[in-house]
N, C-alpha and C positions, 0 to 999 in steps of 0.2 A: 315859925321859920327856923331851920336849923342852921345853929351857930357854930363856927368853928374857934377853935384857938390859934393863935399862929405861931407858929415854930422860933424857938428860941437859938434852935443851932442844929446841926447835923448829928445823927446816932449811928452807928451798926447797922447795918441794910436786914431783912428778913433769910439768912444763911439760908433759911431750911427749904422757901421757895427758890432760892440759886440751886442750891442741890437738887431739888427734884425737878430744876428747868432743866438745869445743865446735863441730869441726867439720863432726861428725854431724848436732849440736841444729841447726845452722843449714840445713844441707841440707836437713835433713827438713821446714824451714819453706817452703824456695822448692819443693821436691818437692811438699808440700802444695799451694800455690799453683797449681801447676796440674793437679794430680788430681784436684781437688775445685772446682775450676772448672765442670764440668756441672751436677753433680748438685747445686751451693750456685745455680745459679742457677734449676735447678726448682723445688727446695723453699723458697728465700727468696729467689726474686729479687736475687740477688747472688751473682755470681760467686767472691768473693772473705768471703764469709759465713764458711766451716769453716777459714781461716786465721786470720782475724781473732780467731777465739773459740779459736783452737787458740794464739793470742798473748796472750790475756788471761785466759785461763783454764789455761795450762797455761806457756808459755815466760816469762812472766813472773813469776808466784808459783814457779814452777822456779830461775829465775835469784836471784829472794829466798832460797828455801831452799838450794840449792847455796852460797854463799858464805858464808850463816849456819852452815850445817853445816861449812863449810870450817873456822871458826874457831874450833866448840865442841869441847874435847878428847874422841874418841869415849868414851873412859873412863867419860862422864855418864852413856852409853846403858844401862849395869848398872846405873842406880839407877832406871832407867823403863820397861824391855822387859815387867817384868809387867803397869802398868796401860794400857801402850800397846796389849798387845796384848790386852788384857779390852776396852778401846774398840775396835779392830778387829772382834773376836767379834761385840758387842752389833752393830755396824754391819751386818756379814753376816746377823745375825738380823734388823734391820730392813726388809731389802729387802722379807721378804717379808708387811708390814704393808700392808694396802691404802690410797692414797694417798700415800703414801711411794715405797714400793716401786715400779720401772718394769721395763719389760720390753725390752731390746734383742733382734730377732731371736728364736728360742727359748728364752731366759736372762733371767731375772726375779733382775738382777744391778744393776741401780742404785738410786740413791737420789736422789729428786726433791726439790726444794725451791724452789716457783718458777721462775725461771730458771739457778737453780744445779743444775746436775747432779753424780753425785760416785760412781765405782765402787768401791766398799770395797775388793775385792778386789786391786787395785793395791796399797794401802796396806797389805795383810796378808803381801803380799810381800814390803818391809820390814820389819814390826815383829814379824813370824813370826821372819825371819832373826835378827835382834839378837835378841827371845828364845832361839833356839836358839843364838847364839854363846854367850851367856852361861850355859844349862844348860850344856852341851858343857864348856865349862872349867870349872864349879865341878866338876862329875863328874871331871878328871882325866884324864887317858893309861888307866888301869887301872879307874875307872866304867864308863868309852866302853865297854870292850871286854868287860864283862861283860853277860852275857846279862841276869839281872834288875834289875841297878840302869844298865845302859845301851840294851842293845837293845829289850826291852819298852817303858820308858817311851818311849822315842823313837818306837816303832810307835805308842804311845796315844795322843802328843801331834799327830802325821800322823791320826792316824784321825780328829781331834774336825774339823782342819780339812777335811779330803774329807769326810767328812758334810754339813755346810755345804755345800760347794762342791759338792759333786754334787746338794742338794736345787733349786739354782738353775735347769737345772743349766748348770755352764761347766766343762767338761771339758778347755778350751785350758786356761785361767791355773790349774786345778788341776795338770793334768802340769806344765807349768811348776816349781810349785812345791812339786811331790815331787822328781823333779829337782834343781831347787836344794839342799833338804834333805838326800838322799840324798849330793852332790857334798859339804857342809859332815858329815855325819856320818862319810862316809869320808875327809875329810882331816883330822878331830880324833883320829885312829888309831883308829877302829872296825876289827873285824875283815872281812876280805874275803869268808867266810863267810855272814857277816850280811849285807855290803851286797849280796852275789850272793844273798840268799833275797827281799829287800827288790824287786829288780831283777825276781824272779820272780812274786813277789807280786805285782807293779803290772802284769806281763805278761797274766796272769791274769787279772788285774780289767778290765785293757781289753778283755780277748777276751771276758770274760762282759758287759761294758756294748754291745760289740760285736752281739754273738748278742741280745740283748734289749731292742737299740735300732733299728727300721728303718730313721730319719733315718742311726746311724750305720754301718750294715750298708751301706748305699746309698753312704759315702762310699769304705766300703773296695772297694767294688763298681768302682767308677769308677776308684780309684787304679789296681787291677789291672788295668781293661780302659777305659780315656777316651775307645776310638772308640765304646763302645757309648751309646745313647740323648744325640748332644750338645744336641740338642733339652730334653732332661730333666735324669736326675741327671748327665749328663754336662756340663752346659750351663758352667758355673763354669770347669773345667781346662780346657775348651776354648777358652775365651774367652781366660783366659790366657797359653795356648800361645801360641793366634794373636796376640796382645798379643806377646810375649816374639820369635815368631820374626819378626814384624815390623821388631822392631828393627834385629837384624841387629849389625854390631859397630859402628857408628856412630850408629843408632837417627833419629828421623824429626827432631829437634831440639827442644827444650827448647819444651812447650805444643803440639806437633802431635801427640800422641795421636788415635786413632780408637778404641780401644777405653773411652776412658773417656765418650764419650759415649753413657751409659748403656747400653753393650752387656757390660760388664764389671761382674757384681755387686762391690760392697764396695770399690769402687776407691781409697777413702783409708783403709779398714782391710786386713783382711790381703793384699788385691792389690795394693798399692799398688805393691810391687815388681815388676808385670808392668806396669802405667805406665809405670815408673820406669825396665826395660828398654826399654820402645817407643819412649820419646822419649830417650832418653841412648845406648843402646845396649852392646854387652857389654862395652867396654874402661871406660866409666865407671861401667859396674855394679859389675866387679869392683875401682876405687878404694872405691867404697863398702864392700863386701865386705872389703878391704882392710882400712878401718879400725875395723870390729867385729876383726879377727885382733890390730890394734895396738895397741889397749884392752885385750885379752886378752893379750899376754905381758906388755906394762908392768904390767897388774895382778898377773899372778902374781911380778914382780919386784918390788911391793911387797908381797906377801902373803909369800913366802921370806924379807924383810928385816922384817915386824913385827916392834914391841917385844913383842910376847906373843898367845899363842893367841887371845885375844878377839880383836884384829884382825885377824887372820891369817882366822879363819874368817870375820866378816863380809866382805870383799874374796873370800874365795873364794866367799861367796854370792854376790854383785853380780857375779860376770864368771861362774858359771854361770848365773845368773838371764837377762842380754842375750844370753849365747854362745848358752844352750840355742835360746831364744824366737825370735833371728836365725836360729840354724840351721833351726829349725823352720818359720818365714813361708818362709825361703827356698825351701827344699826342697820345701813342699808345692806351692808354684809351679812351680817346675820338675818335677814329678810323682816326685819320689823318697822323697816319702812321703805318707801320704793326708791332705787338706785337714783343717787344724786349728784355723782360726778365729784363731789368733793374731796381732798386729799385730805391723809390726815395728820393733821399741825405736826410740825418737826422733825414728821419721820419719812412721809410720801417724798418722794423727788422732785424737784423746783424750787431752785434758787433764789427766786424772787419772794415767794412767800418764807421761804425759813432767813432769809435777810431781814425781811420786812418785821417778821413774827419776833426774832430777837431784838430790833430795834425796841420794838413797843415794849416787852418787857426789862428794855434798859430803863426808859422812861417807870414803869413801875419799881423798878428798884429804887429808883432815885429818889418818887414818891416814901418807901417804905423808909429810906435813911430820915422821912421827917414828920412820924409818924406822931400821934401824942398817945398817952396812958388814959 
């Protein structure tokens, strides 16, 4: 069973992961700026509309909860993951109240209130997580790895939230955060057994949501064959492509996109990265790229140095949670897996997730301030 030390007093936080968060968070707001440039000026006459709300509603209660979280000792978070995440639940149940409940695209996943918009779902990616760091250690090295007081309940606790999540339904932010889960039960030493039945499980359930979903039979349609129908279901990866190969390795310059004038669906959510290629081009793609890789070792060099297993698995949540979801926006762009719906971490528009996304990595800073040698 692995031991931890326990922290004698607070150090210097990990700078280099602040920097290359901070320098994400910022990116993603001038990226925003002109990806969402067309489409803010059709829908409210304002070009500059989905930045501004993506600054007041998202990078700045972000930058509130990021340095709050910076300075509460994560330790707090096991005396709150249970009603934190009974508020998360009831929140997913109330989307689907009428009047409340709104509908983005196919996915009747938000919650209206006036002018306040707010995706539960983000938030359950949090407060799922810290639930689960904290069942995860009270259970043990030797709970984990027992099939009825580790494996079961942990399939039950996954199954309450994909119910919810597929009733919506939002099949991105749910793999997402099986995923995540899956990554935090197997580094609390679950057995390799389990998390390979676990891995098969979700294989399975995609192939059958697959086979008895048309919308998503059509995507995998496309993934495998993108010359066919681009007029139709092919219309999306096509547009992208053309977006992405436009680029080129120096890209057309910062605001001269042509595909984001409305020829490109979803251009400030998950295409935003095929923008983002057209006008930067490949060598400042892959800086960006770059710093999801940088975030990801520095975090696992504070998740190796936690003072104890609850930190250790939250941090390993938060960098598979961006790793997975990065990986995933990327790739489905680049056609190396079929289109997912997901945005990508810090820089897509929606304020709820880049609130939420900052939040948790206040909490990991605050880990890294108590980190041991």
């Amino acid at each position: 069973m692995l031991k931890f030390k326990k922290t004698s007093g607070y150090h210097a936080p990990d700078y280099v992961l602040i920097a290359a968060f901070g320098l994400l968070v910022f990116l993603g707001i001038i990226i925003l700026s002109s990806a969402g440039a067309a489409i803010g000026y059709q829908k409210f006459s304002d070009s500059y509309y989905l930045v501004k709300h993506q600054i007041f509603y998202g990078l700045l209660p972000g930058i509130a909860l990021f340095f709050l979280f910076s300075k509460i000792n994560y330790q707090i978070w096991k005396k709150l993951t249970l009603p934190l995440l009974v508020i998360s639940i009831l929140l997913l149940i109330i989307v689907f109240i009428p009047g409340i409940g709104a509908e983005y695209g196919t996915a009747k996943s938000w919650i209206n209130l006036g002018n306040f918009s707010f995706q539960p779902a983000e938030l359950v990616k949090l407060t799922f997580l810290l639930y689960l760091a904290t069942w995860l250690e009270k259970r043990g090295i030797f709970g984990v790895k027992d099939f009825y007081s580790g494996f079961l309940p942990f399939l039950f606790l996954i199954g309450v939230i994909s119910i919810l999540m597929l009733l919506q339904p939002d099949m991105g932010t749910l793999t997402i955060i099986i995923f995540m889960c899956i990554s935090v039960f197997f580094a609390s030493g679950a057995k390799f057994k389990h998390v390979a039945s676990l891995l098969m499980a979700g294989a399975l359930a995609i192939y059958l949501l697959i086979v008895k979903s048309p919308y998503r039979a059509a995507r995998l349609t496309t993934f495998l064959h993108p010359e066919l129908d681009p007029q139709g279901i092919g219309y999306h990866i096509n547009q992208a492509f053309l977006a992405i190969g436009s680029g080129g390795f120096f890209g057309r310059g910062f605001g001269h996109s042509r595909q984001k004038f409305l020829y490109l669906p979803e251009v400030t959510g998950d295409s935003i990265f095929a923008v983002m290629a057209e006008e930067l081009g490949f060598f400042l793609c892959l800086l960006i790229v770059g710093l999801y890789i940088l975030i990801f070792l520095r975090g696992l060099n504070i998740a190796k140095k936690s003072p104890d297993q609850f930190g250790k698995l939250i941090v390993i949540g938060v960098l598979s949670w961006i790793t997975f979801q990065s990986f995933f926006n990327i790739s489905s762009m680049l056609g190396l897996l079929p289109m997912t719906g997901v945005p990508l971490p810090f820089i897509s528009y929606g304020g709820s997730a880049l609130a939420v996304g900052m939040a948790a990595f206040g909490i990991v800073t605050n880990i890294s301030k108590q980190t041991q040698e």
